[in-house]
N, CA, C and O atoms as CSV, one atom per row, in Angstrom:
chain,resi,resn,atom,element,x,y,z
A,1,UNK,N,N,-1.403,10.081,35.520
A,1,UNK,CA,C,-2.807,9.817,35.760
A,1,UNK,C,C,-2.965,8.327,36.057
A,1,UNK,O,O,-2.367,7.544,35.318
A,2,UNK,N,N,-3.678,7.871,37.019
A,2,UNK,CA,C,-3.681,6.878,37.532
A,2,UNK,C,C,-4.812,6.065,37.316
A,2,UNK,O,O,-5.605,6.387,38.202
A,3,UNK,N,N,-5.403,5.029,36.490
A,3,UNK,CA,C,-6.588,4.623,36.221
A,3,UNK,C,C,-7.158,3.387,36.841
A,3,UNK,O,O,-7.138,3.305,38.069
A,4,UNK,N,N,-7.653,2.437,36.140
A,4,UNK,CA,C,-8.081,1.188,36.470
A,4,UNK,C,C,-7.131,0.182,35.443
A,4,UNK,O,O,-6.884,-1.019,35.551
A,5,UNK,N,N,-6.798,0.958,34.633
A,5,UNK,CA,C,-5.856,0.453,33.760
A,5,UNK,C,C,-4.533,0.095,34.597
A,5,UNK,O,O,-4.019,-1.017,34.479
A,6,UNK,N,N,-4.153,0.798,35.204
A,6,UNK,CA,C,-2.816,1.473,35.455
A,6,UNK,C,C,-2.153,2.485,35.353
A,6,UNK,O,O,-2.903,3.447,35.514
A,7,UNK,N,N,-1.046,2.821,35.154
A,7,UNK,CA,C,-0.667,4.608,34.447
A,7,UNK,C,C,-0.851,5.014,33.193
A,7,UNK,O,O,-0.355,4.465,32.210
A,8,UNK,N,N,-1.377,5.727,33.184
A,8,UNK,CA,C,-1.855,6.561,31.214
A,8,UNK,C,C,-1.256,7.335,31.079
A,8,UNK,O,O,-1.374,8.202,31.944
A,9,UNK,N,N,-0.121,7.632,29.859
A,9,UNK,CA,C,0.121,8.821,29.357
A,9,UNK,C,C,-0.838,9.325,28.575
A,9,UNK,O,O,-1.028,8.864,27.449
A,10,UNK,N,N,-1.530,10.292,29.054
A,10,UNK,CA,C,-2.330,11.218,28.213
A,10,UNK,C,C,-3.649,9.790,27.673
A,10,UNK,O,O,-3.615,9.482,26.482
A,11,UNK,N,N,-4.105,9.465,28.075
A,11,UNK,CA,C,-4.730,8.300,27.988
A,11,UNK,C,C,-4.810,7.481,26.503
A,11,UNK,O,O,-5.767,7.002,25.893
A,12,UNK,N,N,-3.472,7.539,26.230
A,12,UNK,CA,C,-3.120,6.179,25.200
A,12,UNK,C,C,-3.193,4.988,25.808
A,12,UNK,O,O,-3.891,4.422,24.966
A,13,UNK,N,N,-2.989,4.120,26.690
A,13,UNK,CA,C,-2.867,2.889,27.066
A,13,UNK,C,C,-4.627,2.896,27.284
A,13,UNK,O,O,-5.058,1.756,27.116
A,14,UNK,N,N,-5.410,3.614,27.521
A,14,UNK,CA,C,-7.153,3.562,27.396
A,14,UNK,C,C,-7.377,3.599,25.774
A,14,UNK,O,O,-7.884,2.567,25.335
A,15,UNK,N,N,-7.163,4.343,25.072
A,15,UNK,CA,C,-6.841,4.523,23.715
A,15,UNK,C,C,-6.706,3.155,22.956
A,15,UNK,O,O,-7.421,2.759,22.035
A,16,UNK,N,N,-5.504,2.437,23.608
A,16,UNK,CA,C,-5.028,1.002,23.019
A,16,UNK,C,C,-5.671,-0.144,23.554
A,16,UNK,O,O,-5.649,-1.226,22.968
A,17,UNK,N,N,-6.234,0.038,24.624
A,17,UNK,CA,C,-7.210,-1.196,25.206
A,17,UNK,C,C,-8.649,-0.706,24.393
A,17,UNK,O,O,-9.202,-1.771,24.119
A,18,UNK,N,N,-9.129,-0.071,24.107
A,18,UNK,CA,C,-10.357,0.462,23.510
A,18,UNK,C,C,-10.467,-0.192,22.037
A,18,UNK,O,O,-11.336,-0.914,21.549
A,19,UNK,N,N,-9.150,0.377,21.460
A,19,UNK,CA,C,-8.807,-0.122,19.844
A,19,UNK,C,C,-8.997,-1.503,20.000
A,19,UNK,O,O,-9.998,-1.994,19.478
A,20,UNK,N,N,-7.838,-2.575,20.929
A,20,UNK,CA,C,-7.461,-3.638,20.499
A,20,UNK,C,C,-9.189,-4.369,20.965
A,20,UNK,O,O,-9.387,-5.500,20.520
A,21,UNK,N,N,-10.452,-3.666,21.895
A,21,UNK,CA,C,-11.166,-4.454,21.829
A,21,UNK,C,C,-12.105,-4.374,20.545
A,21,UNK,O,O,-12.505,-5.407,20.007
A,22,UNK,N,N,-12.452,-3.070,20.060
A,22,UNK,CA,C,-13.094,-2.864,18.498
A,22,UNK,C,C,-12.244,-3.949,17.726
A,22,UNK,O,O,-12.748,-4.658,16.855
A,23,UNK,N,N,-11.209,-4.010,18.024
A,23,UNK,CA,C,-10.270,-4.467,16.703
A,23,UNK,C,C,-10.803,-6.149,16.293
A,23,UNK,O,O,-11.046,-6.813,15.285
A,24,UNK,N,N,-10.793,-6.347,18.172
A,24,UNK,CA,C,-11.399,-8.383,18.583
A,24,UNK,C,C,-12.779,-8.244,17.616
A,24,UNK,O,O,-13.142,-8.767,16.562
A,25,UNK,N,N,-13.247,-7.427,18.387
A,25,UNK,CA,C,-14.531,-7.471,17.950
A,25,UNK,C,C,-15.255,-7.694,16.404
A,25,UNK,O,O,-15.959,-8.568,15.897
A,26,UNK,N,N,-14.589,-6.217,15.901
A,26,UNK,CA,C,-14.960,-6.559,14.082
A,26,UNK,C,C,-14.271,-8.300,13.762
A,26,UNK,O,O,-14.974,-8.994,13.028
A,27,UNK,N,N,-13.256,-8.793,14.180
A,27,UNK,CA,C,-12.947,-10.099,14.246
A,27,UNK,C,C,-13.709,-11.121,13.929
A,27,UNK,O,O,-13.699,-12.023,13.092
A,28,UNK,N,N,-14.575,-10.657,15.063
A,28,UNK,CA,C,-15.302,-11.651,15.641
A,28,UNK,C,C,-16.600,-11.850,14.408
A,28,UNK,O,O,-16.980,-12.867,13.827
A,29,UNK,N,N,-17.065,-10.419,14.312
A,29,UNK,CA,C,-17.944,-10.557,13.566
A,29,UNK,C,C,-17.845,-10.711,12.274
A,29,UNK,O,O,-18.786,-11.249,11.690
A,30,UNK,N,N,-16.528,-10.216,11.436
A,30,UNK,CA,C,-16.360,-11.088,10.436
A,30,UNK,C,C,-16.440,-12.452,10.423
A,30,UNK,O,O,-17.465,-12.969,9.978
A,31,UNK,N,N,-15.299,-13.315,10.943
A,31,UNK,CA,C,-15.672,-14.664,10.480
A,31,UNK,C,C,-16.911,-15.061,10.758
A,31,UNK,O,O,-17.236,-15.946,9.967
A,32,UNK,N,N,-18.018,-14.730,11.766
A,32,UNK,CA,C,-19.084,-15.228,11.615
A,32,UNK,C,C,-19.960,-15.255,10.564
A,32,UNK,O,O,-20.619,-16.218,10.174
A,33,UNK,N,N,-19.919,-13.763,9.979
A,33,UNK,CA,C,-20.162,-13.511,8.848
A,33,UNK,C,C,-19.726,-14.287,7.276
A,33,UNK,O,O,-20.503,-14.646,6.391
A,34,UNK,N,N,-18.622,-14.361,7.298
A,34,UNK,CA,C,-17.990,-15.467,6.555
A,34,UNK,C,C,-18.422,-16.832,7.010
A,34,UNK,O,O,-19.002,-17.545,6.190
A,35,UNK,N,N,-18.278,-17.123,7.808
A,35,UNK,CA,C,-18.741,-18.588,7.923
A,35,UNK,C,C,-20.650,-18.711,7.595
A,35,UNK,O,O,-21.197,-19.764,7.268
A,36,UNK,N,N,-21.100,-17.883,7.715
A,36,UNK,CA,C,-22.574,-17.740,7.678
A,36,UNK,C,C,-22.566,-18.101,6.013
A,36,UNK,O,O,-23.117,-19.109,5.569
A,37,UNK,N,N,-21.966,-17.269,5.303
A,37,UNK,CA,C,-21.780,-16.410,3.727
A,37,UNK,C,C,-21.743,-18.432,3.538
A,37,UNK,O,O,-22.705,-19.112,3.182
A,38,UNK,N,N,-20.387,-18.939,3.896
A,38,UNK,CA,C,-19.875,-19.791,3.270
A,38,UNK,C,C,-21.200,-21.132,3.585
A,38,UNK,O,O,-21.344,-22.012,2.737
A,39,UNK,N,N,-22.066,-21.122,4.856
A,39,UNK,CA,C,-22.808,-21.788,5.257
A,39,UNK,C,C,-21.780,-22.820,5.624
A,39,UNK,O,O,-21.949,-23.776,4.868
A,40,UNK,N,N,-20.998,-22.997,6.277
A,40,UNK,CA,C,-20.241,-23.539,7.735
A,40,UNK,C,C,-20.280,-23.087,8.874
A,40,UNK,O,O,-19.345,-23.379,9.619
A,41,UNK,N,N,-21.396,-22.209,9.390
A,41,UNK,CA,C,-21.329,-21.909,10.614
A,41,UNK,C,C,-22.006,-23.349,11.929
A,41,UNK,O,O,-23.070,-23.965,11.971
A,42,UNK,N,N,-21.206,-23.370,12.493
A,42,UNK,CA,C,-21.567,-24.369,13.483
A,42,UNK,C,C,-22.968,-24.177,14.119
A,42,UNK,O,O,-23.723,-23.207,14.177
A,43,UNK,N,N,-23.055,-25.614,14.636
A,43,UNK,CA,C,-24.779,-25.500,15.182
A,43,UNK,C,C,-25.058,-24.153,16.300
A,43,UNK,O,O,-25.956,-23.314,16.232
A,44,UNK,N,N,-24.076,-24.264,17.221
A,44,UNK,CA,C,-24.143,-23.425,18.148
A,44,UNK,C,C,-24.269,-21.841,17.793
A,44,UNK,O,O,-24.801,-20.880,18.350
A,45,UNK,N,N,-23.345,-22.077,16.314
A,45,UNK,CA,C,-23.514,-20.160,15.713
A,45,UNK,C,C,-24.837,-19.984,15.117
A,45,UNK,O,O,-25.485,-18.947,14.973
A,46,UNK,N,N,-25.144,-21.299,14.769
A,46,UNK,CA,C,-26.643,-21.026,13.942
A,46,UNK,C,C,-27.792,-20.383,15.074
A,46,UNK,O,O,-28.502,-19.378,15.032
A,47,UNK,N,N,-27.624,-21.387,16.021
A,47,UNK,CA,C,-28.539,-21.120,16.985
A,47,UNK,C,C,-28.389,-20.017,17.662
A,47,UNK,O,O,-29.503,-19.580,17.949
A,48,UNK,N,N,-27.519,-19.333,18.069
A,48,UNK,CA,C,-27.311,-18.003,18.884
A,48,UNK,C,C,-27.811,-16.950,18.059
A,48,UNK,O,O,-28.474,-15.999,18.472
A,49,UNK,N,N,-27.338,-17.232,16.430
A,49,UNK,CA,C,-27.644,-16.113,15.425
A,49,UNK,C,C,-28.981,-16.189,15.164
A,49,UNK,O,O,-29.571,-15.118,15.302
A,50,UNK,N,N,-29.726,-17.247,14.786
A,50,UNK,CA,C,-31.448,-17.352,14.852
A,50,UNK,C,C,-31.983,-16.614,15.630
A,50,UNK,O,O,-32.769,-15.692,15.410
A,51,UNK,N,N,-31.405,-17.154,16.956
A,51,UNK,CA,C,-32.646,-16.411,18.333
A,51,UNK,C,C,-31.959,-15.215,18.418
A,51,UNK,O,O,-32.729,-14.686,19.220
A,52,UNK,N,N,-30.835,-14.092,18.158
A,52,UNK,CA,C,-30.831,-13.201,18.442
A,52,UNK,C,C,-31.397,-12.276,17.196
A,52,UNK,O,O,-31.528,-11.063,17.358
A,53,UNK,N,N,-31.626,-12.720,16.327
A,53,UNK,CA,C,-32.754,-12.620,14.713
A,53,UNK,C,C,-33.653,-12.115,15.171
A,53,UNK,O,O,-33.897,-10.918,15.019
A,54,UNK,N,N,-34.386,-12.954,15.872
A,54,UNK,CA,C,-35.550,-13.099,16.081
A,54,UNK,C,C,-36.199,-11.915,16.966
A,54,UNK,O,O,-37.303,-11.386,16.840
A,55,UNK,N,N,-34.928,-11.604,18.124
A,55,UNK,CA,C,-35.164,-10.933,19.100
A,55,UNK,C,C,-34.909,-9.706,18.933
A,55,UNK,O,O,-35.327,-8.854,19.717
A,56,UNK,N,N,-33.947,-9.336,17.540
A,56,UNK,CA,C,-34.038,-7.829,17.111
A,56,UNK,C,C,-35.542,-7.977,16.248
A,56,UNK,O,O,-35.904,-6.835,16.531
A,57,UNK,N,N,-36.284,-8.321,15.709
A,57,UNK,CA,C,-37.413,-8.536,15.300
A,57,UNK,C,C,-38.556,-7.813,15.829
A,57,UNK,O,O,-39.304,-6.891,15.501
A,58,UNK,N,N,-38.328,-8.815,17.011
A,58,UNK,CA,C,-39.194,-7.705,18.258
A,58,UNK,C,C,-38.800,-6.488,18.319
A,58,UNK,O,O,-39.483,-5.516,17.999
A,59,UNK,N,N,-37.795,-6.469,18.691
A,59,UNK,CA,C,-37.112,-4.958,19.147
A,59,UNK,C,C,-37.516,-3.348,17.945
A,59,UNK,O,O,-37.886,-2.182,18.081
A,60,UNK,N,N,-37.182,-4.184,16.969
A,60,UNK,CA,C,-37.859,-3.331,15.895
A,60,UNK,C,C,-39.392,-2.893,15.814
A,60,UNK,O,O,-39.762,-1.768,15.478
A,61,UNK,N,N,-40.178,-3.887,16.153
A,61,UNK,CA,C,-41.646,-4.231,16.309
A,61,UNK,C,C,-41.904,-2.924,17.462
A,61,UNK,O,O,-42.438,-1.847,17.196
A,62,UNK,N,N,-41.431,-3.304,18.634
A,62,UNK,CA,C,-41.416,-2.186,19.900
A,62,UNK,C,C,-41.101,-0.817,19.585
A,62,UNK,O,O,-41.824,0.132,19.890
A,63,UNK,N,N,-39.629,-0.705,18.756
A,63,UNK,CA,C,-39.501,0.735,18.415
A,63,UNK,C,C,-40.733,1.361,17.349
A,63,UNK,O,O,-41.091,2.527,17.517
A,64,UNK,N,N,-41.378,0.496,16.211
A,64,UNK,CA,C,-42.369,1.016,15.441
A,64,UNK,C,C,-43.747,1.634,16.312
A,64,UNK,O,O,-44.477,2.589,16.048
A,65,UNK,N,N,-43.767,0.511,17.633
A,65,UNK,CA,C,-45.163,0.855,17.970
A,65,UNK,C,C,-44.736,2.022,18.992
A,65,UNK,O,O,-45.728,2.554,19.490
A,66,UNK,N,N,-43.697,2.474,19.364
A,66,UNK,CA,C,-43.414,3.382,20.101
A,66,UNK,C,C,-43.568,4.900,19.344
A,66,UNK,O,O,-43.966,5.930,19.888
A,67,UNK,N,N,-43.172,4.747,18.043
A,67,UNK,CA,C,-42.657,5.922,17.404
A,67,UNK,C,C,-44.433,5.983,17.111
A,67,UNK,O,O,-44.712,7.178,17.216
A,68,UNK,N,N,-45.644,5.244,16.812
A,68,UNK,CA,C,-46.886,5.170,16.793
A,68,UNK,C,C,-47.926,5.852,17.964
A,68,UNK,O,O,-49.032,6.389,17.906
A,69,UNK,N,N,-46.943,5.530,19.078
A,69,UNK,CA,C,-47.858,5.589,19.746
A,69,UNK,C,C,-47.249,7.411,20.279
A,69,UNK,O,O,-48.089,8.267,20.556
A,70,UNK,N,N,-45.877,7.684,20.327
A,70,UNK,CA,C,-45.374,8.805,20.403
A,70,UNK,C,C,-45.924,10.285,18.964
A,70,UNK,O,O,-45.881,11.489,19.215
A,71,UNK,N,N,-46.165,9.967,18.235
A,71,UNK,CA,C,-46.959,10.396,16.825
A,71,UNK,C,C,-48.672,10.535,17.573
A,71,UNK,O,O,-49.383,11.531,17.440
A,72,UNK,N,N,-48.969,9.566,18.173
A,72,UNK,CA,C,-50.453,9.575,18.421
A,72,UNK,C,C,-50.596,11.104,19.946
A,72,UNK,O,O,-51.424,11.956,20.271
A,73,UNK,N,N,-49.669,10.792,20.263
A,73,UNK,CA,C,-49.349,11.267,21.388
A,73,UNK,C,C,-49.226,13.172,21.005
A,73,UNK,O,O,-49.633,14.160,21.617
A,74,UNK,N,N,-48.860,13.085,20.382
A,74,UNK,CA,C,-48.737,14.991,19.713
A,74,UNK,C,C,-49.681,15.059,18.835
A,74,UNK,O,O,-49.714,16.124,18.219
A,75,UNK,N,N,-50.533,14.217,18.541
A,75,UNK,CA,C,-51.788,14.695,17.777
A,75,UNK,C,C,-51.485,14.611,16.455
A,75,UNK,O,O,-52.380,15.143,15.799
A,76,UNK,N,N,-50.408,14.070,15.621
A,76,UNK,CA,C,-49.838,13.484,14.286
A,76,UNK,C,C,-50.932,13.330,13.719
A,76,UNK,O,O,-51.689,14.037,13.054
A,77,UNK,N,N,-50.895,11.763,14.262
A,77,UNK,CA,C,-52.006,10.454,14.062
A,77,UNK,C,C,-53.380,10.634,14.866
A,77,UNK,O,O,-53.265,11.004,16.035
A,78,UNK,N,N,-54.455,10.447,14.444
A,78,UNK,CA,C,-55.389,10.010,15.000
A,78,UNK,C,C,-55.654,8.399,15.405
A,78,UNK,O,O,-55.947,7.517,14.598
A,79,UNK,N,N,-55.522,8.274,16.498
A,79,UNK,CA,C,-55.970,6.234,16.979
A,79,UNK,C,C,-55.323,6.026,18.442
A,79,UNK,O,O,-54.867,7.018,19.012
A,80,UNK,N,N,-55.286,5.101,18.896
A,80,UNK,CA,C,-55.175,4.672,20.567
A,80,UNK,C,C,-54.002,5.165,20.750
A,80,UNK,O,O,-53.264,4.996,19.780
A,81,UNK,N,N,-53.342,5.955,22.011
A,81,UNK,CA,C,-52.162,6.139,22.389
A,81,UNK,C,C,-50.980,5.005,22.733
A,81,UNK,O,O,-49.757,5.105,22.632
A,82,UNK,N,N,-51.750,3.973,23.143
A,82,UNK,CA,C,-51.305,3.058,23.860
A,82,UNK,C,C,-51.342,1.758,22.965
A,82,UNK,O,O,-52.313,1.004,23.028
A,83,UNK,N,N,-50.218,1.492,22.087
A,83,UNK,CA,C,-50.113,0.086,21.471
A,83,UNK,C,C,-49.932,-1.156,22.036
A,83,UNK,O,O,-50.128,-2.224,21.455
A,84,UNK,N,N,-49.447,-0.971,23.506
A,84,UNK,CA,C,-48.320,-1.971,23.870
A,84,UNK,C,C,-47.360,-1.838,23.809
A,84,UNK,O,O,-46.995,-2.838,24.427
A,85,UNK,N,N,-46.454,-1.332,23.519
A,85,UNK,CA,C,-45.203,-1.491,22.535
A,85,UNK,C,C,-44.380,-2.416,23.840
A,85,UNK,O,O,-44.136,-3.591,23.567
A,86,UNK,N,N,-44.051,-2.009,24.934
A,86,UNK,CA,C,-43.446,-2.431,25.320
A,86,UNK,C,C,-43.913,-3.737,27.104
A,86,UNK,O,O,-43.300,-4.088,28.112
A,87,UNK,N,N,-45.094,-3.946,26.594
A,87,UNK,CA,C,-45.846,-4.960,27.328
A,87,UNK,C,C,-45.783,-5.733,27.491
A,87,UNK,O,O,-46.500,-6.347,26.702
A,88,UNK,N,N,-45.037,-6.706,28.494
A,88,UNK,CA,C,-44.819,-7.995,28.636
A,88,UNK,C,C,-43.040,-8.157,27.888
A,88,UNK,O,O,-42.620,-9.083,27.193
A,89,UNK,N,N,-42.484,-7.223,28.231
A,89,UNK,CA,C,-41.053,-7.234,26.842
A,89,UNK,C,C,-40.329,-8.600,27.508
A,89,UNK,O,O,-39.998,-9.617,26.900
A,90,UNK,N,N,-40.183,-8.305,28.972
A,90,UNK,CA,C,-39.073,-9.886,29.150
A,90,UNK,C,C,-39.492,-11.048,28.248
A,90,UNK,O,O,-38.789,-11.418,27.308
A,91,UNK,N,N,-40.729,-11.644,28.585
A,91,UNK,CA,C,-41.442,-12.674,27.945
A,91,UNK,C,C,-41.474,-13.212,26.648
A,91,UNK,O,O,-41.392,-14.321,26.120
A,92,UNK,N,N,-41.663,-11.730,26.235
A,92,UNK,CA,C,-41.876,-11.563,24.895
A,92,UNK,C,C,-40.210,-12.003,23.953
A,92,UNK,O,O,-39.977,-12.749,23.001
A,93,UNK,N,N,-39.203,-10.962,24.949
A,93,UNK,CA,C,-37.850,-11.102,23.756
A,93,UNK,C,C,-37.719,-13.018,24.408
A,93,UNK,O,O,-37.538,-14.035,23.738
A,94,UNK,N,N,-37.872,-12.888,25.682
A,94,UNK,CA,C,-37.011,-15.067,26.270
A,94,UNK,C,C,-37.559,-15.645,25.190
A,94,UNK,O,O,-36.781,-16.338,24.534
A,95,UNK,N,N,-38.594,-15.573,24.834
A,95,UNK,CA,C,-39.615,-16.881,23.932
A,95,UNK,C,C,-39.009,-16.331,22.219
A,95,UNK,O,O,-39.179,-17.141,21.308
A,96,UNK,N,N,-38.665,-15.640,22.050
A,96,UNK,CA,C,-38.104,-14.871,20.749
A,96,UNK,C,C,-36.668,-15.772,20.807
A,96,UNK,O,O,-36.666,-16.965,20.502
A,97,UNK,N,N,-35.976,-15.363,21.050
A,97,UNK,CA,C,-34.625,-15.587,21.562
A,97,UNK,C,C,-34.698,-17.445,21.699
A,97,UNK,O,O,-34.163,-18.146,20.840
A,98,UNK,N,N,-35.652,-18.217,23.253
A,98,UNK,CA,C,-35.360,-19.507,22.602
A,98,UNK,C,C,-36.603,-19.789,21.522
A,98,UNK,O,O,-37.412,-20.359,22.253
A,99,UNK,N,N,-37.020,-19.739,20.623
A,99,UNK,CA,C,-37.937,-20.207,19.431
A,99,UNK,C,C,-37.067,-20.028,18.453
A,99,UNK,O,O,-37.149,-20.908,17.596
A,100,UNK,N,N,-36.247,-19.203,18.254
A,100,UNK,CA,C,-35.028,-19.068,17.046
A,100,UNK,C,C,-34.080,-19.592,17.426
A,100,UNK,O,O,-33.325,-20.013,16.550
A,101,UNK,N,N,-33.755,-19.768,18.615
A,101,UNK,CA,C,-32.735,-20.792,19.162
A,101,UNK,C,C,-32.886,-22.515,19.083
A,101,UNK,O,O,-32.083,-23.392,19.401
A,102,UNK,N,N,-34.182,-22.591,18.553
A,102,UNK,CA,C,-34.575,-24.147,18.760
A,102,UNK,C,C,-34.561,-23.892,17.034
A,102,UNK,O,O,-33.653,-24.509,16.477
A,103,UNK,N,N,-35.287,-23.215,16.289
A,103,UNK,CA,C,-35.633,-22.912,14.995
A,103,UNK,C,C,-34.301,-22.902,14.869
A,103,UNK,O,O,-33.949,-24.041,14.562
A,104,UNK,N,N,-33.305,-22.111,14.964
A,104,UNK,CA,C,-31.827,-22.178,14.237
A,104,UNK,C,C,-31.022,-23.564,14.427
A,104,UNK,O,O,-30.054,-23.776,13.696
A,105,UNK,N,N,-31.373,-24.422,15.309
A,105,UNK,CA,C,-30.753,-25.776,15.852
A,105,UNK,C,C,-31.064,-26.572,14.854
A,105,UNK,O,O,-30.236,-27.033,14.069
A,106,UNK,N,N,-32.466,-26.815,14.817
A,106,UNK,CA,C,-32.967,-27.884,13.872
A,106,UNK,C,C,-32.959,-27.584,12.445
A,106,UNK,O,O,-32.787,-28.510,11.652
A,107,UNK,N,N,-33.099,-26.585,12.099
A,107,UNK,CA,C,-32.739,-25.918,10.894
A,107,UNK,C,C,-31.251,-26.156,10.423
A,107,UNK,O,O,-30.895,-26.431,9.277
A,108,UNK,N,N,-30.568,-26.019,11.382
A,108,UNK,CA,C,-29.421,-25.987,10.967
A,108,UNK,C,C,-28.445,-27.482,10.969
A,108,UNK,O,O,-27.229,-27.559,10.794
A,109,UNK,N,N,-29.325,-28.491,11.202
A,109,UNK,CA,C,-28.865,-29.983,11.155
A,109,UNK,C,C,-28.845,-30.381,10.013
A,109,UNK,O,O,-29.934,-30.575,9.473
A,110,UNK,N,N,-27.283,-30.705,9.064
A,110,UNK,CA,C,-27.728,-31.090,8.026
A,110,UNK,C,C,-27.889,-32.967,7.876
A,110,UNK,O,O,-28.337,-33.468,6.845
């Protein structure tokens, strides 16, 4: 079988590129995690980790008013169909994303 990989037996060599990237990955997110725990994470980790904080925040915010407005929608709930949930989302997550990115910078200057 002939892939993008190269040749697969029975698609182990997809198998082993799959693993070894989960494998980077949990990696990755341990030591950040550890370094967070230990509070040595560098400015740059502070700041990426703030604004992407921030921006599951929203994201959560959007899924609540969705599952609200989907509930309103079958006659659950009584109240407006239409929350917003997902109104203005680019805007909304960029300014999320840099405000915790500036918030995790300066915050994180000791």
């Amino acid at each position: 079988m002939e892939t993008l990989l190269g040749k697969s037996k029975n698609g182990s060599d997809i198998k082993g590129f799959f693993k070894a990237g989960m494998h980077t990955g949990k990696n990755v997110v341990r030591d950040f995690r550890d370094a967070a725990k230990a509070r040595e994470l560098p400015l740059l980790g502070k700041t990426i980790g703030e604004g992407l904080e921030e921006v599951s925040e929203e994201l959560v915010t959007d899924l609540i008013k969705s599952a609200g407005e989907l509930a309103a929608d079958f006659g659950w709930v009584s109240g407006p169909n239409d929350l917003g949930a997902w109104d203005n989302m680019g805007d909304r997550y960029l300014m999320s994303l840099l405000g915790g990115a500036i918030g995790g910078g300066i915050f994180g200057i000791k």
